[in-house]
FIGUMAR-856021 format. One record per residue (C-alpha): residue in three letters; chain; x, y, z; residue number from 1. Coordinates in steps of 0.001 Angstrom, whole numbers, plus 500000, padded with zeros to 6 digits. Example, Ala and Ser with C-alpha at 12.3 -4.5 7.8 and 13.67 -1.06 7.14 Angstrom:
BEGIN
+------+------+--------+--------+--------+-----+
! code ! unit !      u !      v !      w ! pos !
+------+------+--------+--------+--------+-----+
!  ALA !    A ! 512300 ! 495500 ! 507800 !   1 !
!  SER !    A ! 513670 ! 498940 ! 507140 !   2 !
+------+------+--------+--------+--------+-----+
! end
This chain:
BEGIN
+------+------+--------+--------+--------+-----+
! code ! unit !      u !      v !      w ! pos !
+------+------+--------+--------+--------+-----+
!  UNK !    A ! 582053 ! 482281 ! 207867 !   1 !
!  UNK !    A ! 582607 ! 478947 ! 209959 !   2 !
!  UNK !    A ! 580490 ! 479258 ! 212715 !   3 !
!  UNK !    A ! 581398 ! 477774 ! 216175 !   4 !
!  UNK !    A ! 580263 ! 477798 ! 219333 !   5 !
!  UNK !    A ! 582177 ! 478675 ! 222214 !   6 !
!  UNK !    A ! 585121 ! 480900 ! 222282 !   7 !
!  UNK !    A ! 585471 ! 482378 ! 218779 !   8 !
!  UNK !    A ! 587934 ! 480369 ! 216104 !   9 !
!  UNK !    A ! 590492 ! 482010 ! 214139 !  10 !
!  UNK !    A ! 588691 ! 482170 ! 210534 !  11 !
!  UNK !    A ! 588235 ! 484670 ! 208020 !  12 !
!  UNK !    A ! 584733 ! 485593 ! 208087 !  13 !
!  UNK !    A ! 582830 ! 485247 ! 204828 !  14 !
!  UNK !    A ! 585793 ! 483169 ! 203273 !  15 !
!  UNK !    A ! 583675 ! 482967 ! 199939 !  16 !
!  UNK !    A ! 583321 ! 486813 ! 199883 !  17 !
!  UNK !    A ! 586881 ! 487019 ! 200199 !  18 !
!  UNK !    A ! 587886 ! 484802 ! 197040 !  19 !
!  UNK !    A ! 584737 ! 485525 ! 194712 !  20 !
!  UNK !    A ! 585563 ! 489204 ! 193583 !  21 !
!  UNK !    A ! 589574 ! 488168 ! 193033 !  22 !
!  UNK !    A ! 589595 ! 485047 ! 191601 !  23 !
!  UNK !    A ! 586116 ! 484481 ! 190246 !  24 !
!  UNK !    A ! 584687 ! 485934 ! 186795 !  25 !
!  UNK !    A ! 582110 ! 485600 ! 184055 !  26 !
!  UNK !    A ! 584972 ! 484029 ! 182139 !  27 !
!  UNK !    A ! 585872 ! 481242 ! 184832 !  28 !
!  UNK !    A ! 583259 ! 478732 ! 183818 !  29 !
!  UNK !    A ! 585000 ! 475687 ! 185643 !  30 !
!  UNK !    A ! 584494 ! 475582 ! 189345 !  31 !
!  UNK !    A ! 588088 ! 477121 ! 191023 !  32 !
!  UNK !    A ! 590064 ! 475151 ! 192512 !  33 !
!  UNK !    A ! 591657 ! 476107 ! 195899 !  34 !
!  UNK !    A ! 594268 ! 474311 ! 197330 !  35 !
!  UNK !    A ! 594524 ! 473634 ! 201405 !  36 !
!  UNK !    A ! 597934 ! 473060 ! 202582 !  37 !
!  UNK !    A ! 598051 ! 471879 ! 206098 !  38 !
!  UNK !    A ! 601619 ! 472990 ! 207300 !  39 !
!  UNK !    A ! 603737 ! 470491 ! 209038 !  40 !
!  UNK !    A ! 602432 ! 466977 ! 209888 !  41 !
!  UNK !    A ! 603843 ! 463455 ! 210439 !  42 !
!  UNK !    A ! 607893 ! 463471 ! 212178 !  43 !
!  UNK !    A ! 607722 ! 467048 ! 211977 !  44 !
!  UNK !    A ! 605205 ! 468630 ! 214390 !  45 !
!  UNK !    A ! 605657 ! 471866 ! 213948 !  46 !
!  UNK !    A ! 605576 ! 474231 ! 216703 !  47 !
!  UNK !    A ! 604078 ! 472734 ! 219795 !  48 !
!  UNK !    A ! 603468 ! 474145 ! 223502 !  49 !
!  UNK !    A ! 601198 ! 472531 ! 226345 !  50 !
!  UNK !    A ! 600963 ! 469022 ! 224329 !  51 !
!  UNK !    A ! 599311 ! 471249 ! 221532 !  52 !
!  UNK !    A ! 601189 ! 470846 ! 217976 !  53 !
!  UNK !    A ! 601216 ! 472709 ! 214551 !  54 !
!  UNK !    A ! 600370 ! 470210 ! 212644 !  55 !
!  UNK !    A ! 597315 ! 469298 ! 214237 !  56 !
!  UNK !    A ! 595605 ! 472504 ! 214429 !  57 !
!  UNK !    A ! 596872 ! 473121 ! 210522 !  58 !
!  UNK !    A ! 595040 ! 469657 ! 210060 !  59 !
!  UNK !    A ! 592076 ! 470739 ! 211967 !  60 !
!  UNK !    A ! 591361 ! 473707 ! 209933 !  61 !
!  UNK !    A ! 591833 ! 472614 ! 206384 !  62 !
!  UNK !    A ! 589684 ! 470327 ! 206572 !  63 !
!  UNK !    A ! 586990 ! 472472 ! 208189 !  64 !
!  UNK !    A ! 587599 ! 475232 ! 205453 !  65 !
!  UNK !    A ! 587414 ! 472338 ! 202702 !  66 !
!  UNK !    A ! 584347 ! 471485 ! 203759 !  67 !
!  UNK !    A ! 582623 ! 474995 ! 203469 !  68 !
!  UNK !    A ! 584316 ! 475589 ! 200397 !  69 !
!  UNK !    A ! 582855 ! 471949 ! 198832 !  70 !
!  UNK !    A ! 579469 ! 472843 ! 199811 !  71 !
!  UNK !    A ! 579666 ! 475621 ! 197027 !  72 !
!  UNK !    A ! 579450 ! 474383 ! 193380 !  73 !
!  UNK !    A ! 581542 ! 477162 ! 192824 !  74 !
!  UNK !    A ! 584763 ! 475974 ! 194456 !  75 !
!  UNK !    A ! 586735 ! 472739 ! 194418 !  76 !
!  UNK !    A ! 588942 ! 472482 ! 197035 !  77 !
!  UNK !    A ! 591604 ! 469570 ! 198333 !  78 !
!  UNK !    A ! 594109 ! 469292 ! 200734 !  79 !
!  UNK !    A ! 597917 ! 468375 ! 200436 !  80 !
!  UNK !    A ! 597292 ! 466138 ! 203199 !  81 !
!  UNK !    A ! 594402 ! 464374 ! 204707 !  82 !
!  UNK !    A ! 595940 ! 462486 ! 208010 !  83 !
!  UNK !    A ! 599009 ! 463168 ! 209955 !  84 !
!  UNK !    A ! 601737 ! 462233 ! 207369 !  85 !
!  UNK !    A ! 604511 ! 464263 ! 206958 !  86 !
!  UNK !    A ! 605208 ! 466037 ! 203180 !  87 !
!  UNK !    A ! 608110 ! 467653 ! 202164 !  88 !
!  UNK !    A ! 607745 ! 471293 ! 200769 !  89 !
!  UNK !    A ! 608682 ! 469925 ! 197329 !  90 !
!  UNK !    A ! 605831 ! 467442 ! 197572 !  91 !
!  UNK !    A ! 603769 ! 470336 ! 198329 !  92 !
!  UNK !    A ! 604268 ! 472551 ! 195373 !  93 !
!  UNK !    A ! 604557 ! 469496 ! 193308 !  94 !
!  UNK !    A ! 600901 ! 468556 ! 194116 !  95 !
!  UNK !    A ! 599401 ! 472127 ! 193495 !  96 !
!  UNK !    A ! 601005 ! 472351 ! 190159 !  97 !
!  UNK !    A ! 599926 ! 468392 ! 189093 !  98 !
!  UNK !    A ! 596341 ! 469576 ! 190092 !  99 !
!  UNK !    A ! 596561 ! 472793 ! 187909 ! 100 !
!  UNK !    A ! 595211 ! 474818 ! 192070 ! 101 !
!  UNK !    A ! 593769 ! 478013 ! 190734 ! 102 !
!  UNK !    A ! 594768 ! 479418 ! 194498 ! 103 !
!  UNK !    A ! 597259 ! 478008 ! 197149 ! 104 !
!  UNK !    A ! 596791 ! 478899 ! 200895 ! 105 !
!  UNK !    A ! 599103 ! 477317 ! 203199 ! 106 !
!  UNK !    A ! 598177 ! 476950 ! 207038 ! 107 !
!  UNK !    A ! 600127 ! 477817 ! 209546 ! 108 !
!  UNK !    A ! 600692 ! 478495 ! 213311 ! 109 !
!  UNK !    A ! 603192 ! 481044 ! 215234 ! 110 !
!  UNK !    A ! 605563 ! 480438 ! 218040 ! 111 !
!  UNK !    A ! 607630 ! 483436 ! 219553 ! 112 !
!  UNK !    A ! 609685 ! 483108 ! 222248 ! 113 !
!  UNK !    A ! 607961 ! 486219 ! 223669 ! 114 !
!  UNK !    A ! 605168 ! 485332 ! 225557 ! 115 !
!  UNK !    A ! 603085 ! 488062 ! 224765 ! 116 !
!  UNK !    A ! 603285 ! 488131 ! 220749 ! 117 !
!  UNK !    A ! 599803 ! 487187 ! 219307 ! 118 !
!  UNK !    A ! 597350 ! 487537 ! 216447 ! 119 !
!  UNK !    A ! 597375 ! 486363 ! 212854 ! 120 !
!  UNK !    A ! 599658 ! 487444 ! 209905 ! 121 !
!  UNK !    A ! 599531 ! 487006 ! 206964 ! 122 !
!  UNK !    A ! 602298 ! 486204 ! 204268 ! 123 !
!  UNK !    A ! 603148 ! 486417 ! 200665 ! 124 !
!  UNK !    A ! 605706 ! 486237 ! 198096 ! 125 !
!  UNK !    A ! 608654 ! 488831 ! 198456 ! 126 !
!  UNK !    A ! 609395 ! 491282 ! 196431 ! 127 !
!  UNK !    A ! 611350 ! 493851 ! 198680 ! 128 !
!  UNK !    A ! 613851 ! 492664 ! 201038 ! 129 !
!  UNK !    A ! 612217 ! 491061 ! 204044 ! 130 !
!  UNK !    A ! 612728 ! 491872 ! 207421 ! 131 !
!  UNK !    A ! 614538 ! 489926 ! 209727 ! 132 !
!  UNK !    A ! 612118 ! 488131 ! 211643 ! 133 !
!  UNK !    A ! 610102 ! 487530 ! 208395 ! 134 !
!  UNK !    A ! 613569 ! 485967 ! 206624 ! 135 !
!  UNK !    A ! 614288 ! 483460 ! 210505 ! 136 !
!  UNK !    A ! 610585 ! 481988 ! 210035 ! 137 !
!  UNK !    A ! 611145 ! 481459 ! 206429 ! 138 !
!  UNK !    A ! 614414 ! 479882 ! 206927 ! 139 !
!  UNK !    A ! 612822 ! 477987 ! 209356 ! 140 !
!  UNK !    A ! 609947 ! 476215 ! 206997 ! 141 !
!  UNK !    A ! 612423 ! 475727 ! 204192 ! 142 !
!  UNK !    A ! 615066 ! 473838 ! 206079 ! 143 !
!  UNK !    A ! 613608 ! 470410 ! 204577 ! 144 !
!  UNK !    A ! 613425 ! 471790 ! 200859 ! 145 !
!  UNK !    A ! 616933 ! 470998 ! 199210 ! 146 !
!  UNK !    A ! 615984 ! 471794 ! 195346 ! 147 !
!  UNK !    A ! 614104 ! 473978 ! 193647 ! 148 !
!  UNK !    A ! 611074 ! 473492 ! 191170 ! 149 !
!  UNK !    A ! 612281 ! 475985 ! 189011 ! 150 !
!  UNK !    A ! 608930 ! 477149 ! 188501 ! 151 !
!  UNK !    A ! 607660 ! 478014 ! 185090 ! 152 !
!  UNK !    A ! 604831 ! 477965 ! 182668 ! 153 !
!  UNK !    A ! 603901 ! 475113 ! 180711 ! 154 !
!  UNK !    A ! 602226 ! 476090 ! 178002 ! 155 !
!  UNK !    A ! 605523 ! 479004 ! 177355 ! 156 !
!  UNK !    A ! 607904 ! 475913 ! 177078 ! 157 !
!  UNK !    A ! 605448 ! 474142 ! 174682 ! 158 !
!  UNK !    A ! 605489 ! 477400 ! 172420 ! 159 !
!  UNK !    A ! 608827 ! 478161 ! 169791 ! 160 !
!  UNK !    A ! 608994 ! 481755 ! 171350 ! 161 !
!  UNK !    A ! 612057 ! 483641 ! 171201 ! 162 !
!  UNK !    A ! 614150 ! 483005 ! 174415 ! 163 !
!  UNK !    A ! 613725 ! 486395 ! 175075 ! 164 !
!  UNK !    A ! 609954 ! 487118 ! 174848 ! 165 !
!  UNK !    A ! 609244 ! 483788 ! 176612 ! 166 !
!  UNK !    A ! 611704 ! 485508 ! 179401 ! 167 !
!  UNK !    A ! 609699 ! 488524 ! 179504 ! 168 !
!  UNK !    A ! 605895 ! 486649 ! 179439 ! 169 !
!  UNK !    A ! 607354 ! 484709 ! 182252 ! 170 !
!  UNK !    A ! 608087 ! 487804 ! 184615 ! 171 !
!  UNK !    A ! 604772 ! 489323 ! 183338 ! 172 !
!  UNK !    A ! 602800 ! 486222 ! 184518 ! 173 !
!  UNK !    A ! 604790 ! 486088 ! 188052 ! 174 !
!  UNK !    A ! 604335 ! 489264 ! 188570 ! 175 !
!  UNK !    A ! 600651 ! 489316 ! 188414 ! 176 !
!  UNK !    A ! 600573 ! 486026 ! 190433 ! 177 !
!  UNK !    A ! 602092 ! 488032 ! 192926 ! 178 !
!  UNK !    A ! 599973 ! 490727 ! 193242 ! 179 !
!  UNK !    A ! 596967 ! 488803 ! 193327 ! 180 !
!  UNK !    A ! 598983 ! 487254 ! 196149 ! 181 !
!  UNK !    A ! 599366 ! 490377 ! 197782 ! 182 !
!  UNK !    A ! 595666 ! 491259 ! 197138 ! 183 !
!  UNK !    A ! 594666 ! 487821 ! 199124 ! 184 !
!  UNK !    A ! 597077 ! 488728 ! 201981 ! 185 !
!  UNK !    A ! 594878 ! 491852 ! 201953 ! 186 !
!  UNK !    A ! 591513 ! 490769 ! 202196 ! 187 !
!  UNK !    A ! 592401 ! 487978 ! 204740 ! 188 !
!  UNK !    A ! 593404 ! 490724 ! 207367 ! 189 !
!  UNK !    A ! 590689 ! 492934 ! 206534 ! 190 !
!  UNK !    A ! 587785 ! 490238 ! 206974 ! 191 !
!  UNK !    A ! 589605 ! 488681 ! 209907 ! 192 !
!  UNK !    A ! 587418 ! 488106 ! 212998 ! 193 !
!  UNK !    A ! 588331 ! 487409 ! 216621 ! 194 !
!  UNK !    A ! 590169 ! 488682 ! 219423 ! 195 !
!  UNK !    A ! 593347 ! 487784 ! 217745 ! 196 !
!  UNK !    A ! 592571 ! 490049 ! 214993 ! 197 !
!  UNK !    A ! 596207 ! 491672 ! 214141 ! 198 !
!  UNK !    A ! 596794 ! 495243 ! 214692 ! 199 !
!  UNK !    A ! 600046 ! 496163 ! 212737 ! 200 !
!  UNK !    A ! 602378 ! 494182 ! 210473 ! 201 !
!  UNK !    A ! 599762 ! 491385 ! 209795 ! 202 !
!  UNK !    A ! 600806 ! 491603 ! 206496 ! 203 !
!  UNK !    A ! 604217 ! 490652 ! 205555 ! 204 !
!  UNK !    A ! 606606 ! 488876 ! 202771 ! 205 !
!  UNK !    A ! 608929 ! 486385 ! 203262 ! 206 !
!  UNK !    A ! 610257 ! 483995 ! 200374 ! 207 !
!  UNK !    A ! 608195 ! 480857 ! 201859 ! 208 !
!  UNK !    A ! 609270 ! 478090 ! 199494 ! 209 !
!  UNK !    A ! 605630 ! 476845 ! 199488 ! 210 !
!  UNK !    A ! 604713 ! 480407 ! 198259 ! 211 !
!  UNK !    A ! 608011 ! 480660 ! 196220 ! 212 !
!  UNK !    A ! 607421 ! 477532 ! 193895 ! 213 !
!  UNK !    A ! 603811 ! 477275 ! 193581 ! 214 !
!  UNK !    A ! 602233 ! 479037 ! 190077 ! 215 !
!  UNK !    A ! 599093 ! 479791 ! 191705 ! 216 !
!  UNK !    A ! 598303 ! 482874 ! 193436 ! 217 !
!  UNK !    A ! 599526 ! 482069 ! 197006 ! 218 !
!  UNK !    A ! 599109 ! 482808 ! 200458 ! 219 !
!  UNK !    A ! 600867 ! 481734 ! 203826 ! 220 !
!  UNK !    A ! 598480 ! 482160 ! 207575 ! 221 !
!  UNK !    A ! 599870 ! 482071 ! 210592 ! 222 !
!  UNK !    A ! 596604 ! 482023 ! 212554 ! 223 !
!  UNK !    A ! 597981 ! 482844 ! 216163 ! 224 !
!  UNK !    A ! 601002 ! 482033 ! 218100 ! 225 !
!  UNK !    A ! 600542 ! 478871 ! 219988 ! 226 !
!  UNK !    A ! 603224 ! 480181 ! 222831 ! 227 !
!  UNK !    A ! 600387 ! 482787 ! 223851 ! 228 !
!  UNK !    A ! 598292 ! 481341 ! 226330 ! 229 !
!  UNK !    A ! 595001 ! 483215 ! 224862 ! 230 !
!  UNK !    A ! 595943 ! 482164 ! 221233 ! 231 !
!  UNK !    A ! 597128 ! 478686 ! 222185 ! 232 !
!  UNK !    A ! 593605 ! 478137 ! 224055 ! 233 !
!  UNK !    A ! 591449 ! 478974 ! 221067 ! 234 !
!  UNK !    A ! 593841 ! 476847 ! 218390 ! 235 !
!  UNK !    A ! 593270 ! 474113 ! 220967 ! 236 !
!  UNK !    A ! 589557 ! 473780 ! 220512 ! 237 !
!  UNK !    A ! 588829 ! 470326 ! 219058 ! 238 !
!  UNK !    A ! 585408 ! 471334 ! 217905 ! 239 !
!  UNK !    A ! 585543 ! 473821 ! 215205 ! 240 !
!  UNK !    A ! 582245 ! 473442 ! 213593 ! 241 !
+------+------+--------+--------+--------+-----+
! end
């Protein structure tokens, strides 16, 4: 866990305990590699309230995760972006696939225009038709991506399958990419610590382009809603380690 004094921070407790039993095995002898994807940054702030913005507290938090995760031999991790610069979503995915990211997890925060709403949720690739609120914050994030990567698997288009078998692998292999999605999304909410720890729907899916386009196992956290006083004053802390 990140430990922090003070009011406690929005982080999964025991992060490492979290992706070891999914994603690590006797057969993974290279370190994994785990993407960071600070959402938002540079001319587009994200959500902001009280002269606190997105793409600041994304910032703030990758890097503070990256450096737990780099202190394990275990675990390689990197972010899409280091500094306030702003990346489009296509950038994004492009990156995680150029790297060959063994696991995605895009950072997020939440803005309602209900006062009250609060508390983290958690987000992966649909498969069943998303709700409406889920579909408004995904149209939202994917207003700047104008093409898709058409994503696919390399090594399939390097092989002289039949069109047919390769179409079938291909399902196979997104399929399991998005249950072990769905199995992050899981243990996120169940180690999650805090006040702000969600108590229904914390776990939803929503066709996120970043979550969408990426071949890696994925997941998208919104880790409170900055328009909620109580949220918005722990995403504000500036020391999170």
């Amino acid at each position: 866990a990140l430990a922090a004094s003070g009011p406690t921070f929005p982080y999964p407790k025991g992060m490492l305990a979290i992706i070891i039993p999914l994603f690590l095995s006797t057969t993974h002898a290279a370190p994994l590699k785990i993407m960071l994807d600070p959402g938002h940054g540079g001319k587009d702030q994200g959500a902001c309230s009280q002269n606190v913005s997105e793409s600041e507290i994304t910032l703030q938090v990758s890097k503070a995760v990256a450096q737990k995760l780099k202190a394990d031999r275990r675990f390689r991790a990197i972010l899409t972006r280091e500094d306030n610069r702003f990346l489009s979503l296509i950038e994004r995915t492009k990156m995680s696939k150029d790297w060959g990211a063994d696991l995605f997890i895009s950072i997020h925060v939440n803005a309602s225009p209900d006062a009250r709403a609060r508390g983290a949720e958690f987000y992966f690739q649909n498969q069943l038709p998303p709700d409406e609120d889920s579909m408004r914050m995904a149209h939202l994030e994917n207003s700047a991506a104008s093409e898709s990567t058409n994503t696919s698997y390399d090594f399939l288009d390097k092989t002289s399958l039949p069109a047919d078998v390769t179409s079938i692998l291909t399902d196979m292999l997104h399929g399991a990419r998005i249950f072990k999605s769905a199995q992050l999304s899981r243990f996120l909410k169940t180690q999650w610590r805090g006040s702000r720890k969600s108590t229904a729907n914390s776990i939803l899916q929503a066709p996120f382009y970043v979550l969408s386009e990426t071949k890696a196992p994925a997941a998208l956290v919104e880790l409170g809603f900055i328009t909620n006083a109580t949220d918005r004053a722990d995403l504000d802390r500036k020391s999170v380690v």
